[in-house]
Backbone bond lengths (Angstrom), bond angles and torsions (degrees), N, CA, C in turn:
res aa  C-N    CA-C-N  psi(-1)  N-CA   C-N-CA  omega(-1)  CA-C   N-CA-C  phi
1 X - - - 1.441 - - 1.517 108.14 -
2 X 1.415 115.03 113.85 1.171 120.84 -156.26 1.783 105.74 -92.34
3 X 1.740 118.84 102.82 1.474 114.38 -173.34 1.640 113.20 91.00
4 X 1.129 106.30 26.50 1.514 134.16 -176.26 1.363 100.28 -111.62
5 X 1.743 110.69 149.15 1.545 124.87 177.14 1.470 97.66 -107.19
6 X 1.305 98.19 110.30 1.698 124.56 -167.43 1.210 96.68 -95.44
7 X 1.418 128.44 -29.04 1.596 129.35 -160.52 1.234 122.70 74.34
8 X 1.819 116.25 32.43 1.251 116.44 -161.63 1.490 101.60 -110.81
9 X 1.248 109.92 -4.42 1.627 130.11 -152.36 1.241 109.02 -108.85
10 X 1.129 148.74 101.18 1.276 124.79 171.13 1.727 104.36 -148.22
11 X 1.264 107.65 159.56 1.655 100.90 -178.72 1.393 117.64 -97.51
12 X 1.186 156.73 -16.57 1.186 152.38 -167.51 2.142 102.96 -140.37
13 X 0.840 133.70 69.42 1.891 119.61 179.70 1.678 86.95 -69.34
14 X 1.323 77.78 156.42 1.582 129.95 -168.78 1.257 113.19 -59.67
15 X 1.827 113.63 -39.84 1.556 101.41 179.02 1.684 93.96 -80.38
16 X 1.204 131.16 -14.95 1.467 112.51 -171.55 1.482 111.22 -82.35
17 X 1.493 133.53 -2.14 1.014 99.59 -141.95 2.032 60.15 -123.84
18 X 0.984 133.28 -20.45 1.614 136.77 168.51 2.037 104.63 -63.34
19 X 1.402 109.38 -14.27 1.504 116.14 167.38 1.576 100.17 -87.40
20 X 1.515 136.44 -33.20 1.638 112.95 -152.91 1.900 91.99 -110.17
21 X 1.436 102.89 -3.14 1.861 85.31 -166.93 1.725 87.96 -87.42
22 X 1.383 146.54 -32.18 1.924 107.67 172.56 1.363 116.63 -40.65
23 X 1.929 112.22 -59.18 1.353 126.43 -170.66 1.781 92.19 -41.19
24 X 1.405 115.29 -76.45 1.657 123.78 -161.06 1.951 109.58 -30.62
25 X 1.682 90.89 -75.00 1.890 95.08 167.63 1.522 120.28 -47.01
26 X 0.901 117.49 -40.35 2.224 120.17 157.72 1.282 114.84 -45.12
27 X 1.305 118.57 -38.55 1.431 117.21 -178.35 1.170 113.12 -94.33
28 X 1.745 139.95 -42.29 0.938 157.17 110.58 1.895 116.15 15.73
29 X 0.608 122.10 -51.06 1.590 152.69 -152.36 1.961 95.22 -102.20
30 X 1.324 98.54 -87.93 1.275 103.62 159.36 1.731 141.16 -29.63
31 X 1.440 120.10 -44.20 0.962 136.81 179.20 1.427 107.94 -87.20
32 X 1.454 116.19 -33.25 1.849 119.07 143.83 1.444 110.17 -10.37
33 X 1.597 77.19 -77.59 1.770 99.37 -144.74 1.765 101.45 -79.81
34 X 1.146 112.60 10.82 1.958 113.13 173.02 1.309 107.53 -87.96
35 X 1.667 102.97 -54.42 1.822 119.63 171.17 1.425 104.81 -54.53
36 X 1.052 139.82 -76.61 1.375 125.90 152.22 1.144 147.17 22.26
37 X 1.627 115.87 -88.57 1.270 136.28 150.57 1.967 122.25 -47.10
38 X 1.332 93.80 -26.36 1.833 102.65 -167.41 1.317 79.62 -104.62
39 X 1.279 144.82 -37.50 1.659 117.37 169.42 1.620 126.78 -77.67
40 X 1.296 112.58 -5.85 1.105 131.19 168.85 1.999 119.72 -70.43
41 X 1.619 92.37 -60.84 1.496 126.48 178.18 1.649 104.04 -63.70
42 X 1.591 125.85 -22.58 1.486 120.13 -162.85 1.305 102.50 -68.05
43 X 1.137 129.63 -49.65 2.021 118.53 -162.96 1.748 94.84 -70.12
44 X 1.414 132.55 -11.70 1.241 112.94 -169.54 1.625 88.54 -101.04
45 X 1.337 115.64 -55.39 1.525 104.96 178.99 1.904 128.35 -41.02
46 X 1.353 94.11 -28.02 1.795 105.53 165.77 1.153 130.92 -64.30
47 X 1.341 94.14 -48.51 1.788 106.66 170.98 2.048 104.02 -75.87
48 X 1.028 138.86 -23.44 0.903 125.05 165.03 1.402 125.25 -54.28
49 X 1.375 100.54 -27.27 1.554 107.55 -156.09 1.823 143.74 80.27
50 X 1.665 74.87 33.52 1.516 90.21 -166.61 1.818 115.54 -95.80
51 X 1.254 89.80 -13.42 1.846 107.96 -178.07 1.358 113.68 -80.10
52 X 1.213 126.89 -41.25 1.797 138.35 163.31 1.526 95.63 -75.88
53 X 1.165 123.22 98.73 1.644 96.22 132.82 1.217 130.03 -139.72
54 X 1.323 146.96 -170.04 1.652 134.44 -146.45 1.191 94.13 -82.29
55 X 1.398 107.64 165.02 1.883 96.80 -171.04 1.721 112.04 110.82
56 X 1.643 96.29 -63.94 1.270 108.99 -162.94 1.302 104.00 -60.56
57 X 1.379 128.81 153.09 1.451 136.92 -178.94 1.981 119.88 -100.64
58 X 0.910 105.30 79.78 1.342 100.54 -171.60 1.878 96.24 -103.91
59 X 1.412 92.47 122.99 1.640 101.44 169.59 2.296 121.86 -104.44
60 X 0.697 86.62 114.31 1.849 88.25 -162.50 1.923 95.62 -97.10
61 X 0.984 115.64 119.21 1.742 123.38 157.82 1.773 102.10 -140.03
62 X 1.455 75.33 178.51 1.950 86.23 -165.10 1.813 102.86 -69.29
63 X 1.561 96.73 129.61 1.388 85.65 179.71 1.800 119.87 96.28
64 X 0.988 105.80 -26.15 1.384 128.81 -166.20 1.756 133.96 -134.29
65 X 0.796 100.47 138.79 2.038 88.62 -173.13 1.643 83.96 -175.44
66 X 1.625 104.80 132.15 1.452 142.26 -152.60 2.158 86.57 -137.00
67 X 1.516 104.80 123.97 1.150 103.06 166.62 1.396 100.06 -141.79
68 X 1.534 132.89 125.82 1.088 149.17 139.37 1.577 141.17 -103.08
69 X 1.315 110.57 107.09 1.437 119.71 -160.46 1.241 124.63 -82.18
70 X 1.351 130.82 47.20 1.174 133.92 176.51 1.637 150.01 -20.00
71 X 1.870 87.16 -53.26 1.314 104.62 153.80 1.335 139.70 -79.57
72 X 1.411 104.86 -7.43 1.621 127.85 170.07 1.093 111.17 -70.11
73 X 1.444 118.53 -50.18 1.365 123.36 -161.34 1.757 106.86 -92.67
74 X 1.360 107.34 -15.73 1.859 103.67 170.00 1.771 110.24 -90.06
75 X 1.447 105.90 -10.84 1.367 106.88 -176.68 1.822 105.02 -90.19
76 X 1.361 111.34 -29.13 1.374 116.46 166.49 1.743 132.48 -82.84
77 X 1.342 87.06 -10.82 1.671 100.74 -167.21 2.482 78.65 -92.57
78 X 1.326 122.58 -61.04 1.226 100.79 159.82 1.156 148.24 -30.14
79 X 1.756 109.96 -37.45 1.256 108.02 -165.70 1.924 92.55 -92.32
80 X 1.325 111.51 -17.58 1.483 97.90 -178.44 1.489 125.50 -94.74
81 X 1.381 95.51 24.55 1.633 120.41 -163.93 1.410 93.94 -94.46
82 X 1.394 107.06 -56.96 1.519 131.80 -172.08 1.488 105.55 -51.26
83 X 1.230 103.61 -64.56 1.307 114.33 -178.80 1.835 116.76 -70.75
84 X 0.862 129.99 -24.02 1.657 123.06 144.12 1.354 121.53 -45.35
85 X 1.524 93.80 -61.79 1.730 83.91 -155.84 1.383 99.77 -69.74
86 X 1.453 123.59 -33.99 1.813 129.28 -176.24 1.520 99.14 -48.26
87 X 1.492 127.65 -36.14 1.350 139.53 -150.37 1.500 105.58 -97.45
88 X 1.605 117.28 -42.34 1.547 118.68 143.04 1.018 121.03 -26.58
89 X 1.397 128.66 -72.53 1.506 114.98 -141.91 1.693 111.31 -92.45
């Protein structure tokens, strides 16, 4: 039957999608407990001086103030690199 719903078609079957939901809640779960810890860790990471650092783009006018953290976010996007792939294998 040519353009007919044969039932041959479908996008996601059932045993596959009973394979990705542990992985999904692991990541899920995980990404919890990072937000978490970094909302926990923020008033000490501030006072360290770890939230400013050179690099970072902060623009200040009257009325107005623009902050983009550049170096924050390549120094964190490293450190969570590390900790994946270490956490992979």
């Amino acid at each position: 039957m040519k353009g007919g719903n044969d039932g041959s078609r479908s996008v996601l079957f059932p045993n596959q999608a009973a394979r990705y939901t542990p992985l999904m809640q692991k990541l899920l779960i995980t990404i919890g407990i990072v937000l978490l810890v970094a909302g926990l860790l923020w008033p000490v990471l501030s006072k360290l001086g770890l939230v400013r650092l050179p690099g970072d783009i902060v623009i200040r006018r009257e009325g107005f103030s623009f902050y983009f953290p550049i170096t924050t976010m390549v120094i964190v996007s490293i450190v969570l690199t590390l900790i994946f792939r270490f956490w992979g294998k």
